[in-house]
Every structure is written in structure tokens, then in C-alpha cells.
N, CA, C and O atoms as a printed pandas DataFrame, in Angstrom:
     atom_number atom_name residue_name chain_id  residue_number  x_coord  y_coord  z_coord
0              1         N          UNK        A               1  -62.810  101.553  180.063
1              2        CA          UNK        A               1  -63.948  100.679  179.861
2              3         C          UNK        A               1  -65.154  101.297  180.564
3              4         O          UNK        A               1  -64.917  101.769  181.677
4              5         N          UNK        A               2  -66.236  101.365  180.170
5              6        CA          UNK        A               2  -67.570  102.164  180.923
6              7         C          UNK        A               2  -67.846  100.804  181.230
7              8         O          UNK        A               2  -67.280   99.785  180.834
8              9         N          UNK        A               3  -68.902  100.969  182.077
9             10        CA          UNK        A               3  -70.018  100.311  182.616
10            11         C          UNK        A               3  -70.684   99.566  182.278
11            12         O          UNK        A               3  -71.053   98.633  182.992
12            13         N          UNK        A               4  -71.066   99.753  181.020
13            14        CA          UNK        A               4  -71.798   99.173  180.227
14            15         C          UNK        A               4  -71.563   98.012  179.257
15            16         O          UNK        A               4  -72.362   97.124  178.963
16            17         N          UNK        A               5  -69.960   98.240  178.695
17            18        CA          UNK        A               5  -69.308   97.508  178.057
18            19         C          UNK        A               5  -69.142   96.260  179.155
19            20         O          UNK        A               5  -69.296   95.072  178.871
20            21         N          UNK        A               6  -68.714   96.913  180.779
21            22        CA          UNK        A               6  -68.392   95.288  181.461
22            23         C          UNK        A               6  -69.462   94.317  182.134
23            24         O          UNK        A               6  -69.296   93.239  182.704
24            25         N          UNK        A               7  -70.644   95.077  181.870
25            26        CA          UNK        A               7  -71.942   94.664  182.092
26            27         C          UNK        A               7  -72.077   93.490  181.136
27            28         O          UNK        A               7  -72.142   92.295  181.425
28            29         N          UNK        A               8  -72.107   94.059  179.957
29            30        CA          UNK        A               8  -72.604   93.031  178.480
30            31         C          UNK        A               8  -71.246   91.701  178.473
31            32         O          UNK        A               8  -71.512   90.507  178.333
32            33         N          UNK        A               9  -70.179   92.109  178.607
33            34        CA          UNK        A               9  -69.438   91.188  178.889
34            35         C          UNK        A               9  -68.947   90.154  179.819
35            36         O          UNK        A               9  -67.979   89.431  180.053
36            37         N          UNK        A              10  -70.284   90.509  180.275
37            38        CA          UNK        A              10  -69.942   89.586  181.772
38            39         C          UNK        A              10  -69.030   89.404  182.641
39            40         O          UNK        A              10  -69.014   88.467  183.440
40            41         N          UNK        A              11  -68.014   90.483  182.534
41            42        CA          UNK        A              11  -66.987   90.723  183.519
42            43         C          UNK        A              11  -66.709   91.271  184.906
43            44         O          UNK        A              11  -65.727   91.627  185.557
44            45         N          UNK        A              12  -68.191   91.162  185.078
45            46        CA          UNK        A              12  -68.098   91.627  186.941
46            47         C          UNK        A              12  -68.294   90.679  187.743
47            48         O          UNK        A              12  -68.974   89.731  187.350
48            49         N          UNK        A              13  -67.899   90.678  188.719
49            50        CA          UNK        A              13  -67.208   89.600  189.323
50            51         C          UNK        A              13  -67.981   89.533  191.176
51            52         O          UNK        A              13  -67.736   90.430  191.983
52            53         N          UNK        A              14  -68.573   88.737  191.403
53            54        CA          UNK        A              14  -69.397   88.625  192.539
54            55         C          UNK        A              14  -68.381   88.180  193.703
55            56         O          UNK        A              14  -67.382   87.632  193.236
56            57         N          UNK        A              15  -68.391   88.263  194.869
57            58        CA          UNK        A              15  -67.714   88.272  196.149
58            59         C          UNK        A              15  -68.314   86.887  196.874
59            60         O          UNK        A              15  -69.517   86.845  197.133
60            61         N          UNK        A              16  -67.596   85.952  197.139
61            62        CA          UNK        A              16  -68.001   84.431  197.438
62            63         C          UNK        A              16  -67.556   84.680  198.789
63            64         O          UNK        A              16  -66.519   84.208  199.258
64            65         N          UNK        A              17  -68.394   85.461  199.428
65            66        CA          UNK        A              17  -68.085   85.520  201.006
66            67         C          UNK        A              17  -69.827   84.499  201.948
67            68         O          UNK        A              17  -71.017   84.787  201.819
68            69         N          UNK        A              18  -69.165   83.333  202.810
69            70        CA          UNK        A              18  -70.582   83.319  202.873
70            71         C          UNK        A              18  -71.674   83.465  203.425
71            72         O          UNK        A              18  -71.417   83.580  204.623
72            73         N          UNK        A              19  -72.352   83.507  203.327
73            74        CA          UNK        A              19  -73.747   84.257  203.978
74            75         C          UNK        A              19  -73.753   84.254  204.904
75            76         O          UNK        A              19  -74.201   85.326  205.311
76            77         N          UNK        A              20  -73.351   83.259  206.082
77            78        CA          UNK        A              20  -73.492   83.597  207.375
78            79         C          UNK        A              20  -71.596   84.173  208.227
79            80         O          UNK        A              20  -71.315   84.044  209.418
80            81         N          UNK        A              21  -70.948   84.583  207.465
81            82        CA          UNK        A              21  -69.664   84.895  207.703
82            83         C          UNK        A              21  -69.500   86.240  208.726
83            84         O          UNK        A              21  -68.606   86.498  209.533
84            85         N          UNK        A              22  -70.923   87.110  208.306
85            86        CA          UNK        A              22  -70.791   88.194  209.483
86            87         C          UNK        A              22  -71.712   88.051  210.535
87            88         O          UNK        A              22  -71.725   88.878  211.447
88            89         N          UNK        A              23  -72.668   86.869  210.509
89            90        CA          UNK        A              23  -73.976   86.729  211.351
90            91         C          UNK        A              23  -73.375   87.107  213.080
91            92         O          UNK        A              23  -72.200   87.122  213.446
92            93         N          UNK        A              24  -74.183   87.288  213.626
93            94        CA          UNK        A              24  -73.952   87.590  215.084
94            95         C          UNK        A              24  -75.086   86.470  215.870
95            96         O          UNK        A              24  -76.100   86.205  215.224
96            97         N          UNK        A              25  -74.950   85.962  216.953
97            98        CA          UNK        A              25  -75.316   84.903  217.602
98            99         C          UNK        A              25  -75.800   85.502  219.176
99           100         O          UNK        A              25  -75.120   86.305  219.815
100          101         N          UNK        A              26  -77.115   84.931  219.640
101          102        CA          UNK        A              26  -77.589   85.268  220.974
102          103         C          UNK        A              26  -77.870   84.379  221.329
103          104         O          UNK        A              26  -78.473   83.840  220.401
104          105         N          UNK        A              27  -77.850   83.518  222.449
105          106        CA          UNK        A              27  -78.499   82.754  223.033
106          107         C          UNK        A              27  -80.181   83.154  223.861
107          108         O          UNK        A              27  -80.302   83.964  224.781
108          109         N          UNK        A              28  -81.005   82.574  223.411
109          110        CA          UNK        A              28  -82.153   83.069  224.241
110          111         C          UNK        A              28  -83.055   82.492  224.941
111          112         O          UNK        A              28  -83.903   81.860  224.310
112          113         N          UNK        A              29  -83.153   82.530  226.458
113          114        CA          UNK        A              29  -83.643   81.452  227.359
114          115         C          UNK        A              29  -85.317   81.417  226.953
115          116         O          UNK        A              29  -85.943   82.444  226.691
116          117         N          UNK        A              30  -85.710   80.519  226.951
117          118        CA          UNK        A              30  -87.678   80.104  226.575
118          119         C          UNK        A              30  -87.978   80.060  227.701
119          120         O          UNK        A              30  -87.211   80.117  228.662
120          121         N          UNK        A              31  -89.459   79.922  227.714
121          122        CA          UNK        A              31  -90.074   79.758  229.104
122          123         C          UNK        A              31  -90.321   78.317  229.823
123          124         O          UNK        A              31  -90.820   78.023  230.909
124          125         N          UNK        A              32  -89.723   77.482  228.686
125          126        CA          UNK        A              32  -89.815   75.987  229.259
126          127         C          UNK        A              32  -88.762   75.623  229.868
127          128         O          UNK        A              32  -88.682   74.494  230.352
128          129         N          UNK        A              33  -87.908   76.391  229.939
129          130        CA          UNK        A              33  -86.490   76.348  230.432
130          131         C          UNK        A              33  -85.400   75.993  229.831
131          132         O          UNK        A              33  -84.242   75.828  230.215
132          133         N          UNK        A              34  -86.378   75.817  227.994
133          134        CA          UNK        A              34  -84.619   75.406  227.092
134          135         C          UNK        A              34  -84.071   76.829  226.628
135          136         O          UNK        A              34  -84.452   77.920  227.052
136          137         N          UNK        A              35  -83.164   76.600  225.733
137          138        CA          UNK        A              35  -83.191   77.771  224.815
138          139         C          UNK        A              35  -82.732   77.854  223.329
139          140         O          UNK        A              35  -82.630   76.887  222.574
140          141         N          UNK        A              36  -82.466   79.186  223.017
141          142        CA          UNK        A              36  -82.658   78.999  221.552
142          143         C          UNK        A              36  -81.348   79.627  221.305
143          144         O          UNK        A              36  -80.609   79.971  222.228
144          145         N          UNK        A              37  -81.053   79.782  220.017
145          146        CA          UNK        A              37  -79.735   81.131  219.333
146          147         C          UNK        A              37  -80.803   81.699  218.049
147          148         O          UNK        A              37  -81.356   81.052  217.160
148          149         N          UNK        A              38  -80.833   82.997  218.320
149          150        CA          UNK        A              38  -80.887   84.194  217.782
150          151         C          UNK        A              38  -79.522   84.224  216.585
151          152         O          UNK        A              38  -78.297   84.352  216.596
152          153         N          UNK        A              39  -80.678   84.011  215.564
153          154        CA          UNK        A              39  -78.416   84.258  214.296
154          155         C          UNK        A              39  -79.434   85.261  213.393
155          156         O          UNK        A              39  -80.556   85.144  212.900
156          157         N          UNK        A              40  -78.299   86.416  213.465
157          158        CA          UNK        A              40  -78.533   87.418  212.745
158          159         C          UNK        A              40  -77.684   87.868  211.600
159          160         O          UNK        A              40  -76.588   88.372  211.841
160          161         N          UNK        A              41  -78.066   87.739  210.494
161          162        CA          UNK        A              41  -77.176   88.026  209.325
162          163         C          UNK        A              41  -77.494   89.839  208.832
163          164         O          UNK        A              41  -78.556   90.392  209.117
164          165         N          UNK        A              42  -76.569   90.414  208.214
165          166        CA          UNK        A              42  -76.808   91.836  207.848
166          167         C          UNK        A              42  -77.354   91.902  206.925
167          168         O          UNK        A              42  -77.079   91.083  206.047
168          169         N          UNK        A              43  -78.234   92.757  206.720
169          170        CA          UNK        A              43  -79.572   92.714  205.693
170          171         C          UNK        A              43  -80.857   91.665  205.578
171          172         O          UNK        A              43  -81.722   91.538  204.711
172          173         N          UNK        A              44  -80.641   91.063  206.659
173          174        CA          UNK        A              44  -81.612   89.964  206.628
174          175         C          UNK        A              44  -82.415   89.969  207.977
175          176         O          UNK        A              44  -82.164   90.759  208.886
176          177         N          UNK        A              45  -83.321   89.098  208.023
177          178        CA          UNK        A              45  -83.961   89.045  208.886
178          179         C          UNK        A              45  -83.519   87.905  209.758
179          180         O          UNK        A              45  -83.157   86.767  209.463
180          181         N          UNK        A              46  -83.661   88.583  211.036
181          182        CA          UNK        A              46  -83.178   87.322  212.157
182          183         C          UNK        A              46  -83.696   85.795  212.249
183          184         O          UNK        A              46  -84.822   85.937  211.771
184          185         N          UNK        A              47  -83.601   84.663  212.509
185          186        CA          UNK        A              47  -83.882   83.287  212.451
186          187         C          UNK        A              47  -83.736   82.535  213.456
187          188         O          UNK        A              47  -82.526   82.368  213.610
188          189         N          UNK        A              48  -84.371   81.940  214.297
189          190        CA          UNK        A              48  -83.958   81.364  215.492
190          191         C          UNK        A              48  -83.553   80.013  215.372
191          192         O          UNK        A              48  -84.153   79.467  214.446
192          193         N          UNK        A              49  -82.816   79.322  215.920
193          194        CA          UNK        A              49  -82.550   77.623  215.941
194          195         C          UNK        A              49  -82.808   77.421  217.376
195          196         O          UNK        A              49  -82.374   78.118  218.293
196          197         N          UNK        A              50  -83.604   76.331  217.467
197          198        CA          UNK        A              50  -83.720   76.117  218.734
198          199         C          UNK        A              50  -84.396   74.320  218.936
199          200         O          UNK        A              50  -84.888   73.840  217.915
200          201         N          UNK        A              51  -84.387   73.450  220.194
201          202        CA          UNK        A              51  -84.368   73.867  221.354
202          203         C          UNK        A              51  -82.950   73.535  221.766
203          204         O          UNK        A              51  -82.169   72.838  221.118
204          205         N          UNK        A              52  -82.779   73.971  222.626
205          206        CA          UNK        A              52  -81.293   73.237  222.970
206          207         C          UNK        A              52  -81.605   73.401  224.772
207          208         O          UNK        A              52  -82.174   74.326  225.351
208          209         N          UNK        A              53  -80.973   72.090  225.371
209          210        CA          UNK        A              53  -81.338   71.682  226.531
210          211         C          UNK        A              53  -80.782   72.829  228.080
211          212         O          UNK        A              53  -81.424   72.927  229.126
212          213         N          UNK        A              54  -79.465   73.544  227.762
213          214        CA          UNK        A              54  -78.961   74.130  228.663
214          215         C          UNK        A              54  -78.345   75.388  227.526
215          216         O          UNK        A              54  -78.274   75.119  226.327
216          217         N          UNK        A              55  -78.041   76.370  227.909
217          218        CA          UNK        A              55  -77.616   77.690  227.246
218          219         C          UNK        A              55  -76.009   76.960  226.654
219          220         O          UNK        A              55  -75.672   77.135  225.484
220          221         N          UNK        A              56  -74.990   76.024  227.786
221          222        CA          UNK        A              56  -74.450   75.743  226.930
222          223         C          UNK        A              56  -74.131   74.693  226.272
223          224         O          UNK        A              56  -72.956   74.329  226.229
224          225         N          UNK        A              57  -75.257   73.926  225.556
225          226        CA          UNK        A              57  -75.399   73.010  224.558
226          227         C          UNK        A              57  -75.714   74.326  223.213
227          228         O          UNK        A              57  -75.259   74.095  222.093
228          229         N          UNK        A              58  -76.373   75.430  223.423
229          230        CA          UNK        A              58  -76.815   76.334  222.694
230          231         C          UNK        A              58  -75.341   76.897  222.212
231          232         O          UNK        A              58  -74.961   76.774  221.048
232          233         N          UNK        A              59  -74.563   77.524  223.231
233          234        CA          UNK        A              59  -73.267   77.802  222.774
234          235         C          UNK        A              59  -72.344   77.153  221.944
235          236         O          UNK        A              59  -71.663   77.440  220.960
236          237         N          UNK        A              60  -72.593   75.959  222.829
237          238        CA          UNK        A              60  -71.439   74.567  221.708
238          239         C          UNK        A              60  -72.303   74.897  220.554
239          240         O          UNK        A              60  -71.613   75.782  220.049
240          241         N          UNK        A              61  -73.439   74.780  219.720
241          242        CA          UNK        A              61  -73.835   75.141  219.171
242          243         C          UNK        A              61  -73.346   76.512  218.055
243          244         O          UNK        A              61  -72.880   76.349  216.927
244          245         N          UNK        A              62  -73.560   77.631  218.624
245          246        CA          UNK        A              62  -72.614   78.481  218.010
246          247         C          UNK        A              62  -70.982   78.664  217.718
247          248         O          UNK        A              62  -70.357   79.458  217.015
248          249         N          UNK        A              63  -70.563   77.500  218.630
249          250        CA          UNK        A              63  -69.157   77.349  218.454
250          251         C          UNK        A              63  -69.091   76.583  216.992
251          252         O          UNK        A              63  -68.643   77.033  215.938
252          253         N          UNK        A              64  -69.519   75.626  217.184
253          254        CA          UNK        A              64  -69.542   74.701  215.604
254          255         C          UNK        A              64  -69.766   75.331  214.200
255          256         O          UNK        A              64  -69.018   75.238  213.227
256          257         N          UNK        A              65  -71.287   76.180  214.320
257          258        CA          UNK        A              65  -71.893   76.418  213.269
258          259         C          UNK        A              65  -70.405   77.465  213.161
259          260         O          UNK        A              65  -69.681   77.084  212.242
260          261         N          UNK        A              66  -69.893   78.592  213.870
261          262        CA          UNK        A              66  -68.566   79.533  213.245
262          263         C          UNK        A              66  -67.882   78.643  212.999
263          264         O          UNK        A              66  -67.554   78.825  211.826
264          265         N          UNK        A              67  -67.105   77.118  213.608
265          266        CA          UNK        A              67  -66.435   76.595  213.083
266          267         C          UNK        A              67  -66.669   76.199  211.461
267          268         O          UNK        A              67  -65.848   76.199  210.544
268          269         N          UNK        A              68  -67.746   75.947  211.458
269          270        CA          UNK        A              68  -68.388   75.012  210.122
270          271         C          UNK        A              68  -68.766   76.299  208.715
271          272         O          UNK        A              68  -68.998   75.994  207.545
272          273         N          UNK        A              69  -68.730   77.628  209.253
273          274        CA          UNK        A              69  -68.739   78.919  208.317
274          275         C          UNK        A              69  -67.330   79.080  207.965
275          276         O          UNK        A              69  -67.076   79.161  206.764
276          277         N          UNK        A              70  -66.116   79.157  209.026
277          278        CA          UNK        A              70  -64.995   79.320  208.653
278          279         C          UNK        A              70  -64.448   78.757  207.705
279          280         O          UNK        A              70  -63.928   79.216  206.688
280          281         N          UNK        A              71  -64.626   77.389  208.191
281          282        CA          UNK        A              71  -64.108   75.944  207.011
282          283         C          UNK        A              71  -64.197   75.921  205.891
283          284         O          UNK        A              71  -63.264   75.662  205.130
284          285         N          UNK        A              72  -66.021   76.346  205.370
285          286        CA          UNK        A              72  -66.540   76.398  203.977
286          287         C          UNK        A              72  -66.447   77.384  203.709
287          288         O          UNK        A              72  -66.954   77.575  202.604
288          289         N          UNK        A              73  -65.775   78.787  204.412
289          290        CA          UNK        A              73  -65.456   79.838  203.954
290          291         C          UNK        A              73  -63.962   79.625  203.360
291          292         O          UNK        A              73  -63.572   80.501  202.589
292          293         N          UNK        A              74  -63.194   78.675  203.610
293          294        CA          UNK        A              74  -61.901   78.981  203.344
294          295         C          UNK        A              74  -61.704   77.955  202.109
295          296         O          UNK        A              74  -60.881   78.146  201.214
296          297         N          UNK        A              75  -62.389   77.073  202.166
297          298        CA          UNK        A              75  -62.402   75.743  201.118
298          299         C          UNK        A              75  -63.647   76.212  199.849
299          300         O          UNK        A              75  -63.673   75.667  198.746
300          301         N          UNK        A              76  -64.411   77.072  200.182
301          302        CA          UNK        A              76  -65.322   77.630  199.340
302          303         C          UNK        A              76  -66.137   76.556  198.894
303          304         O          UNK        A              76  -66.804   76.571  197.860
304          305         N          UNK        A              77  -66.047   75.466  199.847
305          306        CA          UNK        A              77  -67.495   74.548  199.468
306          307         C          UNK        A              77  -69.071   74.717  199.769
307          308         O          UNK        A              77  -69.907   73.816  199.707
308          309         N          UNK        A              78  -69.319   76.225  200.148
309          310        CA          UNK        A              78  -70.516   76.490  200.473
310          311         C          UNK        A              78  -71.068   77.119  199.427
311          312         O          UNK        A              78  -72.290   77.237  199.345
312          313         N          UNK        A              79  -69.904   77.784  198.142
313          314        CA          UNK        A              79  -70.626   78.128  197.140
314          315         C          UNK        A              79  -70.725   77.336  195.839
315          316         O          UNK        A              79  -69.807   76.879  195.158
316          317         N          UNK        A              80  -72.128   77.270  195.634
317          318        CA          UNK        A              80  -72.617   76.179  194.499
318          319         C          UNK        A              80  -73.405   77.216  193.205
319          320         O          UNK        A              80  -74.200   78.154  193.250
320          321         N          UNK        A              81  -72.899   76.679  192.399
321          322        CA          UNK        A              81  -73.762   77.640  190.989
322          323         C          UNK        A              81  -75.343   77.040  190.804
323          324         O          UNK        A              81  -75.788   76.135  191.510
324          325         N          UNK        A              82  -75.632   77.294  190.394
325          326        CA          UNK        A              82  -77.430   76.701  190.130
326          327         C          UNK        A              82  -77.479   75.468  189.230
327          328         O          UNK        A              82  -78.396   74.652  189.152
328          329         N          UNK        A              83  -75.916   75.490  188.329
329          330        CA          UNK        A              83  -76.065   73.950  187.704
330          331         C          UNK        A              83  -75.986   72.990  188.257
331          332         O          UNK        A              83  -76.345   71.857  187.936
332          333         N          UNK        A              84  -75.312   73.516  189.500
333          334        CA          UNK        A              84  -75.018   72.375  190.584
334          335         C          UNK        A              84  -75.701   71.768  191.607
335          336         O          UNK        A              84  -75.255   70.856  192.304
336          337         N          UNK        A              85  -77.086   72.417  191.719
337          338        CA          UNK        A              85  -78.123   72.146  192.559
338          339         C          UNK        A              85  -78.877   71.166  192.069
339          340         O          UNK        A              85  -79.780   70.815  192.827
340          341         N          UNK        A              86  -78.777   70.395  190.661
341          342        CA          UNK        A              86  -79.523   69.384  189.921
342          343         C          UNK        A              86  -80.540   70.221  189.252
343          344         O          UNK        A              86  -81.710   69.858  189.131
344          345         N          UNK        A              87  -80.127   71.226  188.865
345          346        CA          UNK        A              87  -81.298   71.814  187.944
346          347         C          UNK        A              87  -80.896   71.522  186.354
347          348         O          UNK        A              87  -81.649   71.885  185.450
């Protein structure tokens, strides 16, 4: 089969891994004395969430959000087609 044939046939097949599944996480102290997490995904640009009251309310923080990537990584409820967004 070339390339071309599985192109037109719509037989290639996309990888439902999800977006934040490889992100990496920093905690980063502010000058008001809260802080933030640094989440970095590959190929993307970094994003901060913040405030969070002590570094570890910030951590519990990153504990959840990996909990809450794992979950919808394994149940695959994080991936939605575009019909499914109410369009």
C-alpha cells in the first residue's frame, strides 16, 4: 500500500495520548510569598497556574492534576471529536 492510497482512505490512525501526559511540573515561589506551578508540555509553550498559598498546596496541586491525566488517560475521557464539542 503507498502512502497515498492510505492517505485518501482515511486509514491513518492518530495516537490518543493526552496532552498533558508528558508535561513536567515546577513549583515557583512569587514575590508575595505565594506560588505558582510552571507545567510544561513538549512542543509547547510553558503555562503557569497559580496562586497557591504555600509551595505545598502547589504540590497537592500537581499531585491531582497527574492523578486526574492518568485517569482520563486510561478511561480516554479526555478525548472528544469536534462533533462532540456541540458544534
Amino acid at each position: 500500500m503507498s502512502v497515498g492510497s492510505s492517505w485518501r482512505s482515511g486509514c491513518i490512525k492518530m495516537p490518543r495520548t493526552h496532552p498533558h501526559a508528558e508535561a513536567s511540573y515546577r513549583v515557583i515561589p512569587l514575590e508575595n510569598g505565594s506560588f505558582a506551578v510552571e507545567v510544561s508540555i513538549p512542543d509547547s509553550h510553558p503555562t503557569t497556574v497559580s496562586m497557591f498559598k504555600t509551595k505545598a498546596d502547589a504540590e497537592a496541586w500537581i499531585a491531582e492534576h497527574q492523578r486526574r491525566v492518568q485517569s482520563q488517560t486510561q478511561s480516554g475521557r479526555w478525548f472528544r471529536s469536534a462533533s462532540s464539542r456541540g458544534r
